[in-house]
KEPAKOL-444495 format. One record per residue (C-alpha): y, z, x; residue number from 1; residue in three letters. Coordinates in nm, 3 decimals, always signed. Layout:
<atoms>
(atom (Y; Z; X); NUM; ala)
...
</atoms>
This chain:
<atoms>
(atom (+7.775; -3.255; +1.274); 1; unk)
(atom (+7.963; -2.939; +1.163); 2; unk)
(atom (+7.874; -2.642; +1.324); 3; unk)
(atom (+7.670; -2.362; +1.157); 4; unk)
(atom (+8.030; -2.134; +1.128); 5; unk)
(atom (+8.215; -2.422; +0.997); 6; unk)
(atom (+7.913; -2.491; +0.741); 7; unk)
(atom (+7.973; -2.115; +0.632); 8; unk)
(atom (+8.354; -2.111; +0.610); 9; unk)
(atom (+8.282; -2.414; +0.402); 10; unk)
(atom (+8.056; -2.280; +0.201); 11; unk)
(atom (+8.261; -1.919; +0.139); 12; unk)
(atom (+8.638; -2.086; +0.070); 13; unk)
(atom (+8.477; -2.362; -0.105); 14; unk)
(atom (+8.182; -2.194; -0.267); 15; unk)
(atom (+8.330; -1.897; -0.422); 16; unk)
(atom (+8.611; -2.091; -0.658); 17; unk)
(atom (+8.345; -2.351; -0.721); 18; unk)
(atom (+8.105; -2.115; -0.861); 19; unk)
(atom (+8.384; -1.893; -1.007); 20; unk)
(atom (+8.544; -2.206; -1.194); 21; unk)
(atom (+8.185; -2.360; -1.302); 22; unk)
(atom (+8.032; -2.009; -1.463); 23; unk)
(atom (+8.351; -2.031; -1.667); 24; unk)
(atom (+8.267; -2.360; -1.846); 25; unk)
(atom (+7.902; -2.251; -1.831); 26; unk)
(atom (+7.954; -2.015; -2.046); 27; unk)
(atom (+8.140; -2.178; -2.302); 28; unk)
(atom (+7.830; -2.341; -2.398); 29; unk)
(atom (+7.539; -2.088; -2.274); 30; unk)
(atom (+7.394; -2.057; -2.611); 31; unk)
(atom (+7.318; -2.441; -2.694); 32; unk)
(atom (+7.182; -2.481; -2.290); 33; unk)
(atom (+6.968; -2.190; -2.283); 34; unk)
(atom (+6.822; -2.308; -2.654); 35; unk)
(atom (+6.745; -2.667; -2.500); 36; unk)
(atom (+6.608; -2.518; -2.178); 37; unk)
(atom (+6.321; -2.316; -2.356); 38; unk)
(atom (+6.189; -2.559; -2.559); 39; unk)
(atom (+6.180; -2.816; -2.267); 40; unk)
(atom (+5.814; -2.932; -2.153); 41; unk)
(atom (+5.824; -2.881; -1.752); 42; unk)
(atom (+5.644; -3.154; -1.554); 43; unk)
(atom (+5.915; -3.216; -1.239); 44; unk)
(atom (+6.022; -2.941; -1.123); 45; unk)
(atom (+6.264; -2.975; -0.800); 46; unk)
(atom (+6.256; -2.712; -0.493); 47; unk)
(atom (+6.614; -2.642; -0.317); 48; unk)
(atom (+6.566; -2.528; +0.063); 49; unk)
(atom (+6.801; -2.667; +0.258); 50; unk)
(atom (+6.875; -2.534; +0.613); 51; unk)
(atom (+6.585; -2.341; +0.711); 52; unk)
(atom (+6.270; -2.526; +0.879); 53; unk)
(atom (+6.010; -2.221; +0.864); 54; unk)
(atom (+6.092; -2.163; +0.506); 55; unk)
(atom (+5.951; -2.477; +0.451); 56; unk)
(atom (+5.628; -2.331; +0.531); 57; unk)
(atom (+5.742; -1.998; +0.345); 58; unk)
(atom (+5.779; -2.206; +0.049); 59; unk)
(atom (+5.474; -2.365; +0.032); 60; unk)
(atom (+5.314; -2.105; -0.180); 61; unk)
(atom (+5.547; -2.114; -0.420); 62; unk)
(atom (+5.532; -2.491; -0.474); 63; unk)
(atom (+5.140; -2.432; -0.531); 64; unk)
(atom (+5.190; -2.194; -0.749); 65; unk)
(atom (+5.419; -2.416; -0.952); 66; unk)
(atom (+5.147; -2.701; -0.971); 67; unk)
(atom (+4.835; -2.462; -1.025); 68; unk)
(atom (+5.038; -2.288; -1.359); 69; unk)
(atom (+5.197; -2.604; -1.504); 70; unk)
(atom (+5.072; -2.890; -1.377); 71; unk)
(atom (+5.436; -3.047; -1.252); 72; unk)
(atom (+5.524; -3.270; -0.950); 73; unk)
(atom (+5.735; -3.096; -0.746); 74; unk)
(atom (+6.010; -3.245; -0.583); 75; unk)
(atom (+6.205; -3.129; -0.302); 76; unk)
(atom (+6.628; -3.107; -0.181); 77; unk)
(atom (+6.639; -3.050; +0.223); 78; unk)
(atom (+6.875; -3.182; +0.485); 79; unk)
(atom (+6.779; -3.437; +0.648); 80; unk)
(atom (+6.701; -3.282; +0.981); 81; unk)
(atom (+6.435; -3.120; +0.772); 82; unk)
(atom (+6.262; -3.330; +0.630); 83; unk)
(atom (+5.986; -3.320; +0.906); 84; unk)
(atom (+5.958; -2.965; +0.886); 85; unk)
(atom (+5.876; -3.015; +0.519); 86; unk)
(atom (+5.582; -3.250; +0.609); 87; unk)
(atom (+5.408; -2.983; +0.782); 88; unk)
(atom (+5.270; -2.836; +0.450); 89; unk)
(atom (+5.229; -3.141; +0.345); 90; unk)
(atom (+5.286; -3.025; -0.049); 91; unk)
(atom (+5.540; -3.246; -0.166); 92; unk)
(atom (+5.504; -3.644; -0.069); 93; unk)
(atom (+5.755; -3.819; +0.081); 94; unk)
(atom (+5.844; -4.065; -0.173); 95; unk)
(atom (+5.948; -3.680; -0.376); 96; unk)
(atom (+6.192; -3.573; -0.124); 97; unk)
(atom (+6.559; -3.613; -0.146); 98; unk)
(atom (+6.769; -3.562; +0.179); 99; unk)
(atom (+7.110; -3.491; +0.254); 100; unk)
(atom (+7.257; -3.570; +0.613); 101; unk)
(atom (+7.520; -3.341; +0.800); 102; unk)
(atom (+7.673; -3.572; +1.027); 103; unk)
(atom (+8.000; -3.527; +0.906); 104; unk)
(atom (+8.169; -3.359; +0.627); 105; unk)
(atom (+8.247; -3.736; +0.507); 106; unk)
(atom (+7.868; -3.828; +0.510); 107; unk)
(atom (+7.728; -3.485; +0.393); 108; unk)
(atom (+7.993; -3.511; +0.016); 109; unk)
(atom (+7.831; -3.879; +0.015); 110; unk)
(atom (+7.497; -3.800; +0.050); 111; unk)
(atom (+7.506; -3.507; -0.234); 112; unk)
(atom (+7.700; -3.729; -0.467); 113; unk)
(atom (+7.402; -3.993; -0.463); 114; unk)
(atom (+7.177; -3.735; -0.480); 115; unk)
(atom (+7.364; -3.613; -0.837); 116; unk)
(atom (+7.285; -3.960; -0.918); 117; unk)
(atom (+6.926; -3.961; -0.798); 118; unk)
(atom (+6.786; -3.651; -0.945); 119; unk)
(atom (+6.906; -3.771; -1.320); 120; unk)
(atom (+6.726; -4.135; -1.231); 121; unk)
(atom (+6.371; -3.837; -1.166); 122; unk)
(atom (+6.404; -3.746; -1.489); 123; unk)
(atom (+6.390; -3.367; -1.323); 124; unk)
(atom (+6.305; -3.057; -1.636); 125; unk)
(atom (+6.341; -2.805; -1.375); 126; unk)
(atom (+6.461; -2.636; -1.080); 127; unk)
(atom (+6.425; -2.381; -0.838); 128; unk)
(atom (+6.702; -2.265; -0.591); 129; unk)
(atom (+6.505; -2.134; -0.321); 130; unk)
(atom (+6.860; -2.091; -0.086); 131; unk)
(atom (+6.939; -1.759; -0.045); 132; unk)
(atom (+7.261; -1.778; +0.233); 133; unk)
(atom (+7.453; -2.024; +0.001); 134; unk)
(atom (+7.665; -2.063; -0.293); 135; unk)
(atom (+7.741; -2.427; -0.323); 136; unk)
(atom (+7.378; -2.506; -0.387); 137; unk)
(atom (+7.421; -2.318; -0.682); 138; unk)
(atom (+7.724; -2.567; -0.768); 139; unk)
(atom (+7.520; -2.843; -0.658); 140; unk)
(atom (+7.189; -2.729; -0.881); 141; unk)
(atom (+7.456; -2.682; -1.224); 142; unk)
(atom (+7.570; -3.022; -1.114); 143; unk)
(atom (+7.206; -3.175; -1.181); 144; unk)
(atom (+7.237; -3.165; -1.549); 145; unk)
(atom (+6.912; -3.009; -1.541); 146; unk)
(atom (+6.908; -2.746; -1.786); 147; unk)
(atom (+6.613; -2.497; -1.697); 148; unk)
(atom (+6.716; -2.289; -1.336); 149; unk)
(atom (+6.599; -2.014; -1.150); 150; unk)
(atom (+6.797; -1.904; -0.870); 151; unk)
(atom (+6.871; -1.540; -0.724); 152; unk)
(atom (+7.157; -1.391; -0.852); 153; unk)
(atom (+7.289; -1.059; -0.745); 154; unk)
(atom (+7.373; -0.853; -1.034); 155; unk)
(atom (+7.428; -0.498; -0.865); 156; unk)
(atom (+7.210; -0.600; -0.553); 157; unk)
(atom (+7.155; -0.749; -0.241); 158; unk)
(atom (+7.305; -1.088; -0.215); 159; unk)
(atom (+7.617; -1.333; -0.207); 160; unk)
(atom (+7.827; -1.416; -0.511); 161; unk)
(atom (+7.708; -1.703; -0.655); 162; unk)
(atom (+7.891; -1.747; -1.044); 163; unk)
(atom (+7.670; -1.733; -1.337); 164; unk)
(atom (+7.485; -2.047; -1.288); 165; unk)
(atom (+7.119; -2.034; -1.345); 166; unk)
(atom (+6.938; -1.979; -1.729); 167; unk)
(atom (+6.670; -1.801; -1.498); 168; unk)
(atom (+6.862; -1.549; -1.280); 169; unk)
(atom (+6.684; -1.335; -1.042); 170; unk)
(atom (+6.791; -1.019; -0.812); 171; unk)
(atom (+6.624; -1.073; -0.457); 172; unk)
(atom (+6.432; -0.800; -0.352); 173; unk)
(atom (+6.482; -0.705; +0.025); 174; unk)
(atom (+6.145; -0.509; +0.034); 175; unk)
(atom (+5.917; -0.821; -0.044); 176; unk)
(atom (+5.808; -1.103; +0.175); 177; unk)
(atom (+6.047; -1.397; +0.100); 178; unk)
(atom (+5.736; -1.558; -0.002); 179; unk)
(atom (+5.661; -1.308; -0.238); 180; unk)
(atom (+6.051; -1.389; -0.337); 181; unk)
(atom (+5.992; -1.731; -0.408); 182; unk)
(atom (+5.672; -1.728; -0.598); 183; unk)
(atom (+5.863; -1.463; -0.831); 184; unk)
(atom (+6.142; -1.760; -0.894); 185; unk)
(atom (+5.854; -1.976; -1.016); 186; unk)
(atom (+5.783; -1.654; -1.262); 187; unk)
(atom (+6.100; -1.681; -1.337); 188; unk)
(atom (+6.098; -2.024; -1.415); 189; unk)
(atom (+5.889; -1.933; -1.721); 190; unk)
(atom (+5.986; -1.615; -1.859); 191; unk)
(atom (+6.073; -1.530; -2.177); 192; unk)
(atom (+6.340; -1.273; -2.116); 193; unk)
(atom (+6.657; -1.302; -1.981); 194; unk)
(atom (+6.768; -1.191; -1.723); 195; unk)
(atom (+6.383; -1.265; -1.579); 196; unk)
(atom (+6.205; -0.980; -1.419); 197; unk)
(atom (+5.844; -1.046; -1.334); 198; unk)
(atom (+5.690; -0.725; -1.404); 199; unk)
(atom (+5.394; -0.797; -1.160); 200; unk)
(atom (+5.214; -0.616; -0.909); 201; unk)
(atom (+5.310; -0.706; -0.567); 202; unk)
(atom (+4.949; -0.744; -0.475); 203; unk)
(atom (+4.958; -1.045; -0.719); 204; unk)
(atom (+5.207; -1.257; -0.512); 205; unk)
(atom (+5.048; -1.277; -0.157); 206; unk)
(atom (+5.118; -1.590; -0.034); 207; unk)
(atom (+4.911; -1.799; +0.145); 208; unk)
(atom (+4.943; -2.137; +0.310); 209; unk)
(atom (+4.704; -2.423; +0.339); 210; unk)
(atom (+4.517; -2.520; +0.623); 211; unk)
(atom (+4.618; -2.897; +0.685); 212; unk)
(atom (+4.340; -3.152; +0.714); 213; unk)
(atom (+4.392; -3.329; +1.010); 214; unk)
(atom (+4.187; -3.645; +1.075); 215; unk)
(atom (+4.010; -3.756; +1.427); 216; unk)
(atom (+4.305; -3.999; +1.449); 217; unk)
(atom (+4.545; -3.758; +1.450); 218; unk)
(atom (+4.409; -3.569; +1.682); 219; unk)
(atom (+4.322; -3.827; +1.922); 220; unk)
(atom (+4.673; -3.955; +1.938); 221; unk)
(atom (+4.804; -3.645; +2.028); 222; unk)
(atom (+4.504; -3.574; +2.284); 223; unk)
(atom (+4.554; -3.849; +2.465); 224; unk)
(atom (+4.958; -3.829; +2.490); 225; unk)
(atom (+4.875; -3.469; +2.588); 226; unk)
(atom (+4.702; -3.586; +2.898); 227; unk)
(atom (+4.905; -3.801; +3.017); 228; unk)
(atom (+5.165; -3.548; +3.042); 229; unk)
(atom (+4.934; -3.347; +3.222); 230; unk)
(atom (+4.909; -3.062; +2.930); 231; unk)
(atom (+4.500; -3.130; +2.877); 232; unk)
(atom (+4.319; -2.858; +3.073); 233; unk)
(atom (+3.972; -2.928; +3.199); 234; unk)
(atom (+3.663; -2.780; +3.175); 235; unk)
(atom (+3.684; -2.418; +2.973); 236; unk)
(atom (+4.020; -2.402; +3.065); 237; unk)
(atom (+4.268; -2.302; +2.749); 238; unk)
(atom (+4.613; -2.396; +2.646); 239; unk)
(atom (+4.847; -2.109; +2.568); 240; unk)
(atom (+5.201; -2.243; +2.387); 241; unk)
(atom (+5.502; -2.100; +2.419); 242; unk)
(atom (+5.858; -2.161; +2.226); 243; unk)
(atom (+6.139; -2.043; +2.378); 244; unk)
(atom (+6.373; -2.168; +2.178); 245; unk)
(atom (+6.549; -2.080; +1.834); 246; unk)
(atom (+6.816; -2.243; +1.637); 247; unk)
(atom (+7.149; -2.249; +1.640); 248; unk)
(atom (+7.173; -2.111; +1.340); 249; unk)
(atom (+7.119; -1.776; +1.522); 250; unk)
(atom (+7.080; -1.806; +1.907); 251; unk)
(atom (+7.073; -1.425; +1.917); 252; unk)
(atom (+6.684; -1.466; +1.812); 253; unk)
(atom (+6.600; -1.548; +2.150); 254; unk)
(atom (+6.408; -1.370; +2.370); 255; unk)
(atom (+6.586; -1.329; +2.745); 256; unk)
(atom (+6.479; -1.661; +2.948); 257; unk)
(atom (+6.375; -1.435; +3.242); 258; unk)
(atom (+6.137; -1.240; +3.050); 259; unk)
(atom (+5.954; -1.593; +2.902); 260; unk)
(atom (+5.889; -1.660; +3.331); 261; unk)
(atom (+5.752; -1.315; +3.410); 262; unk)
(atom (+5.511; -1.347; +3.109); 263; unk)
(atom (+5.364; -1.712; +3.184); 264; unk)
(atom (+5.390; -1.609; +3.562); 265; unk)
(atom (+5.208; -1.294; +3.416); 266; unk)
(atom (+4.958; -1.494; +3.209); 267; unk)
(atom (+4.857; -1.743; +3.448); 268; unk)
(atom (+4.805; -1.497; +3.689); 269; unk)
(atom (+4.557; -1.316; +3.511); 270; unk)
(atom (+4.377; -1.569; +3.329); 271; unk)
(atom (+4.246; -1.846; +3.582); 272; unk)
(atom (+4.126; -2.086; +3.303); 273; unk)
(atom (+4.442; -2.089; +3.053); 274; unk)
(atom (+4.767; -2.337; +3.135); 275; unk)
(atom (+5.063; -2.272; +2.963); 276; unk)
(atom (+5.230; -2.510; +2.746); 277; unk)
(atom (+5.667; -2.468; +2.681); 278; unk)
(atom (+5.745; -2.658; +2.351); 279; unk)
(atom (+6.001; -2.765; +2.177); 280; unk)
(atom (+6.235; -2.978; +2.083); 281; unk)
(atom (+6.459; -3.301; +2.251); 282; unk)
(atom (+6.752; -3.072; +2.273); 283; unk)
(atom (+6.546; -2.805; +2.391); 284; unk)
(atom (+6.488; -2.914; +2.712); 285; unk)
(atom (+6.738; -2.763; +2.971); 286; unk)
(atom (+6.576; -2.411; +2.860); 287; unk)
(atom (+6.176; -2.575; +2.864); 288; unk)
(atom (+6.242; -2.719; +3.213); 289; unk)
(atom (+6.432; -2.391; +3.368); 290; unk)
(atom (+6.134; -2.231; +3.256); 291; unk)
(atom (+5.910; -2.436; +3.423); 292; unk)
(atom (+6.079; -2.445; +3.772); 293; unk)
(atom (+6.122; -2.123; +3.787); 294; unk)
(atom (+5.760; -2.090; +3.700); 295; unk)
(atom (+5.692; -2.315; +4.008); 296; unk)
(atom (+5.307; -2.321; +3.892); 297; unk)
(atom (+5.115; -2.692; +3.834); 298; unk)
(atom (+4.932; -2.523; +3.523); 299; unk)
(atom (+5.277; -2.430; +3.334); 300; unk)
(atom (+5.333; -2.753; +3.178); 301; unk)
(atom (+5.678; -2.868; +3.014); 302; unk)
(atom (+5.569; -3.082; +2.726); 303; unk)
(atom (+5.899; -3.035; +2.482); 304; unk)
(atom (+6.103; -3.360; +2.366); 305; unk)
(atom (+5.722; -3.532; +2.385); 306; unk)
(atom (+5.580; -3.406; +2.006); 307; unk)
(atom (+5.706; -3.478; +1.632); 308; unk)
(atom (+5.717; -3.205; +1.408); 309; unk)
(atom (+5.478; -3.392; +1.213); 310; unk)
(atom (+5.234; -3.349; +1.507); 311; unk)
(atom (+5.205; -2.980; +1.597); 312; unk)
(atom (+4.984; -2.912; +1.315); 313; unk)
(atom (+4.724; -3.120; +1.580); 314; unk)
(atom (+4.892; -2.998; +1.836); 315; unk)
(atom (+4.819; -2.650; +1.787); 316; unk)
(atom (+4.421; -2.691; +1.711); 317; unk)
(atom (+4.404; -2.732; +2.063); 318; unk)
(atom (+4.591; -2.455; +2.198); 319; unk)
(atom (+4.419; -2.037; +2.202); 320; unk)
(atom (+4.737; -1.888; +2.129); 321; unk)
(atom (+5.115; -1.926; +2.041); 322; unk)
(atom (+5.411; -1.688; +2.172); 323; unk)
(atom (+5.717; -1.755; +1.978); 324; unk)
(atom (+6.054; -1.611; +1.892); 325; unk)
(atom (+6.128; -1.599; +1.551); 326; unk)
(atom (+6.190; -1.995; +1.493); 327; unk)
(atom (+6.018; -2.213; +1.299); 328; unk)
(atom (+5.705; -2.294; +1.526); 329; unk)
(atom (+5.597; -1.968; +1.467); 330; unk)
(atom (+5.563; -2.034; +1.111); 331; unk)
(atom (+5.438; -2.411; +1.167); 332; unk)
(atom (+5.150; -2.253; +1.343); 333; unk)
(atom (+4.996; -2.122; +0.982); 334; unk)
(atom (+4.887; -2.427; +0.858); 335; unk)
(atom (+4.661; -2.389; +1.102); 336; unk)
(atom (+4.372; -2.111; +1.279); 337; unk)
(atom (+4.607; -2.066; +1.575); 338; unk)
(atom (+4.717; -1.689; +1.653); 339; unk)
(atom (+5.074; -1.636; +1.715); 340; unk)
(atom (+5.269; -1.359; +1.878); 341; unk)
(atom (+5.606; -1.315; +1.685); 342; unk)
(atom (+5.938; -1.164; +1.838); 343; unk)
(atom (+6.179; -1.036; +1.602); 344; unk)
(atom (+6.491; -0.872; +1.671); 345; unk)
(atom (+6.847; -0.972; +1.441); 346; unk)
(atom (+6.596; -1.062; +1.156); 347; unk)
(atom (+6.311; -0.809; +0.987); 348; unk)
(atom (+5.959; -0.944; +0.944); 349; unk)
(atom (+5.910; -0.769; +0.632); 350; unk)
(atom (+6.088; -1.049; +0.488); 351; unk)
(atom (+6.012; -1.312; +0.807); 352; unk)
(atom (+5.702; -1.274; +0.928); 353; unk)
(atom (+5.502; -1.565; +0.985); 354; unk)
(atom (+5.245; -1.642; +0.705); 355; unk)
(atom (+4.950; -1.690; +0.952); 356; unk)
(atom (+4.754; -1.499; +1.199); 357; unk)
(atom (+5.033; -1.322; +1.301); 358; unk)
(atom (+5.119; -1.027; +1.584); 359; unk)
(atom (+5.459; -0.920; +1.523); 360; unk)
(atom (+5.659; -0.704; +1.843); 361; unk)
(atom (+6.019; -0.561; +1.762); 362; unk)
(atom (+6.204; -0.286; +1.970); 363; unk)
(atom (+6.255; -0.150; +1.655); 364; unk)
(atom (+6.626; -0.057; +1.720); 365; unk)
(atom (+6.842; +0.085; +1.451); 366; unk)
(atom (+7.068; -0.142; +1.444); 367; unk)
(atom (+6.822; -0.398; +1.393); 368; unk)
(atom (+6.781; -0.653; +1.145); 369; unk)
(atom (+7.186; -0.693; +1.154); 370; unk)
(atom (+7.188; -0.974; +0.951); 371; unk)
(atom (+7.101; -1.035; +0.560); 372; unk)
(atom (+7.128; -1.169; +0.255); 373; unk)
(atom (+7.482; -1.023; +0.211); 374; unk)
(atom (+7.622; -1.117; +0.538); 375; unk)
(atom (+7.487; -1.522; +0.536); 376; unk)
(atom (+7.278; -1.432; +0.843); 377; unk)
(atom (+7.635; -1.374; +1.036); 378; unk)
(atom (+7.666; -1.104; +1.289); 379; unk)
(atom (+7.922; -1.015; +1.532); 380; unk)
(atom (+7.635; -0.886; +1.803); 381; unk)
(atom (+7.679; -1.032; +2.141); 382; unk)
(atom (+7.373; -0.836; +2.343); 383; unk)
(atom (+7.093; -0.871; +2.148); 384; unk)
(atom (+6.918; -0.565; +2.308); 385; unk)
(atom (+6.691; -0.585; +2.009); 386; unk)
(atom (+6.532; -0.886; +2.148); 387; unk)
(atom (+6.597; -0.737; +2.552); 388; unk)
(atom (+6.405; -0.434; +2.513); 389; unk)
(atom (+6.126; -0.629; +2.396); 390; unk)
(atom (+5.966; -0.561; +2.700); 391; unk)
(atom (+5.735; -0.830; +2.920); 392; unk)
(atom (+5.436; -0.593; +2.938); 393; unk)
(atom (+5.359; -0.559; +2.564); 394; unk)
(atom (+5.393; -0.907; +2.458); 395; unk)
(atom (+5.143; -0.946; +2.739); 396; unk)
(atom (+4.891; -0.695; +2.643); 397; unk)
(atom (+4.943; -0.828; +2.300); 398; unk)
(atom (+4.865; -1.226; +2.434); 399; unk)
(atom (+4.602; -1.107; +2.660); 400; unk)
(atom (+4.391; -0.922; +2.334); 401; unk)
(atom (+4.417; -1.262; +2.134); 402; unk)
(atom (+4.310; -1.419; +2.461); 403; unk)
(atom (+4.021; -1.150; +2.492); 404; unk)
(atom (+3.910; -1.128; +2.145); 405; unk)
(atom (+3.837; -1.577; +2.208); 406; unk)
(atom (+3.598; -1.653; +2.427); 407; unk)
(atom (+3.705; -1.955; +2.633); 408; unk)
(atom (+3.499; -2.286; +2.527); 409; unk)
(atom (+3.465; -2.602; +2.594); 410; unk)
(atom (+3.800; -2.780; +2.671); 411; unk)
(atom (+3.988; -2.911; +2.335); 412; unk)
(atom (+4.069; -3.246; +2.552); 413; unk)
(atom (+3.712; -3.271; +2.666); 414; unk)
(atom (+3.549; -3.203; +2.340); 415; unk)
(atom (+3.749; -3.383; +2.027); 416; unk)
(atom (+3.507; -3.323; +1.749); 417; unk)
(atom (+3.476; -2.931; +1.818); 418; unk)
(atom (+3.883; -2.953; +1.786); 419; unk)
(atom (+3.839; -3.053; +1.414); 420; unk)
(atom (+3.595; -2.763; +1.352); 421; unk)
</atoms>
């Protein structure tokens, strides 16, 4: 699978002429495609997030939105490694969702060429580009034949070059929520003038996710697994998650490994009836498990490699609290009532922050966020001191309020129907 660098490189030396040489023959015949787009009826409309797994949730919104104005389907474009995180919402059905693999640069131009194919066999009127680090999925969206697309452009803003590609160009704005940011694409969609600018309040786009309905099933299943692995506390004891992990994408999100011990060590110290549970992923394991010895404690539980994504929607009814760096659990977590504590440090939550019940802690250095729309989330930091002087003691005053301000209860693994509640 190529790396995240090589997937920029790719994306800069063979995005830029792409877009460069496609706006060119775009606008040869801009009048007759603009004409045809308007007078269009919209009832598929097709979302393009491809990298990110919390924007999934981010986007969720926006994909309402859609269906509550017009009435469309929506359809969806993610890589495949993403698909799951796209289930989480739940918005778009599977049979909807086109996926594109990243093995290998081989399988990757395979997988988009069929998808050219597939998307003209939808019969798709629409399209929204919801990718903000990258210009060849504003190649690939041209590419659809579909004639009506919103995308963000940069004019004399924030942004990458990206051609002249959409009928419905939009200038990100850095001071909104990038769910504010996508459900002004779906404006976008519709407007009248060109370039679109929804002239709307921002109090009119707060986003909000839906709560998923989870069924007794589901929450059994993951119950039971759950104790078995020795993660189900008893009596009014409490689970407390915690992700240490973040992508690869940008490993400078983490929060220092040694800090994650002294807070559970911290945690279970002061709270007698809460065990700690470390998620995450498969490959997330050698950092879950470090944590864990080091820990050295019979209530700090290692459960990561042992849930889908498609489960931590269940998962997290159970738990008190979340503690996350800024990753995509953290924004999992709002499809549910579950309180999470959110570190941010390369990134800014004004545009980030998680959806849900959400604490946010930065250092709030000045150097911080260093990466950004114009930079394809690339920076040349090797000490994250933005995420190091986040210090131990006020992520645990913050965990120990949430903790304070819910009364322990009955055990979640001892009591399944007040789970669903």
């Amino acid at each position: 699978m190529p790396g995240p660098e090589a997937m920029r490189r790719m994306d800069r030396w063979l995005g830029v002429p792409l877009c460069a040489a496609l706006s060119g023959m775009r606008r040869a015949a801009r009048a007759r495609w603009r004409t045809r787009a308007q007078e269009q009826a919209v009832r598929r409309v097709l979302f393009v997030q491809l990298a990110e797994s919390g924007s999934m949730v981010l986007a969720d919104p926006a994909m309402r939105a859609l269906a509550a104005r017009s009435g469309a389907q929506a359809y969806c474009l993610t890589f495949a490694h993403n698909r799951d995180s796209l289930a989480i919402a739940g918005t778009v059905p599977p049979e909807r969702v086109f996926v594109i693999r990243t093995g290998s640069l081989r399988v990757l131009a395979a997988d988009a060429w069929r998808f050219l194919r597939d998307v003209r066999r939808a019969r798709i009127d629409a399209l929204v580009d919801l990718e903000l680090f990258s210009r060849l999925t504003a190649a690939l969206c041209l590419l659809t034949g579909v004639r009506r697309r919103a995308g963000f452009h940069r004019f004399e803003g924030v942004g990458l070059y990206r051609g002249d590609l959409y009928t419905h160009p939009l200038a990100f704005n850095p001071q909104l929520h990038m769910a504010q940011n996508y459900l002004m694409l779906v404006e976008a969609l519709f407007a009248e003038d060109v370039p679109p600018a929804p002239r709307l309040p921002a109090a009119m786009l707060v986003p909000r996710v839906r709560r998923r309905e989870l069924d007794a099933g589901e929450l059994a299943a993951v119950r039971d697994r759950l104790a078995r692995l020795g993660g189900c506390p008893g009596g009014d004891e409490r689970i407390v998650f915690v992700n240490a992990n973040a992508s690869a994408m940008l490993p400078q999100r983490r929060w220092p490994q040694a800090h994650f011990v002294a807070l559970v060590r911290a945690t279970l110290a002061r709270h007698a009836e809460v065990r700690v549970l470390l998620i995450g992923a498969e490959d997330d394991r050698a950092t879950t498990a470090a944590i864990a010895a080091e820990v050295g404690d019979v209530r700090c539980v290692d459960i990561a490699g042992h849930f889908a994504l498609g489960e931590l929607p269940a998962l997290f009814t159970l738990g008190a609290a979340l503690v996350s760096n800024d990753s995509g659990p953290a924004h999992f977590a709002a499809v549910t009532a579950l309180p999470v504590i959110a570190l941010f440090g390369p990134e800014t939550p004004v545009l980030f922050r998680p959806l849900g019940d959400a604490t946010v802690i930065s250092a709030g250095l000045a150097c911080s966020p260093c990466v950004n729309a114009g930079n394809q989330r690339r920076t040349r930091c090797t000490d994250n001191q933005c995420m190091q002087r986040i210090s131990v003691a006020e992520v645990f005053g913050a965990l120990c309020r949430v903790l304070d301000a819910r009364p322990a209860r009955l055990s979640p693994c001892d009591d399944l129907a007040g789970v669903g509640a």
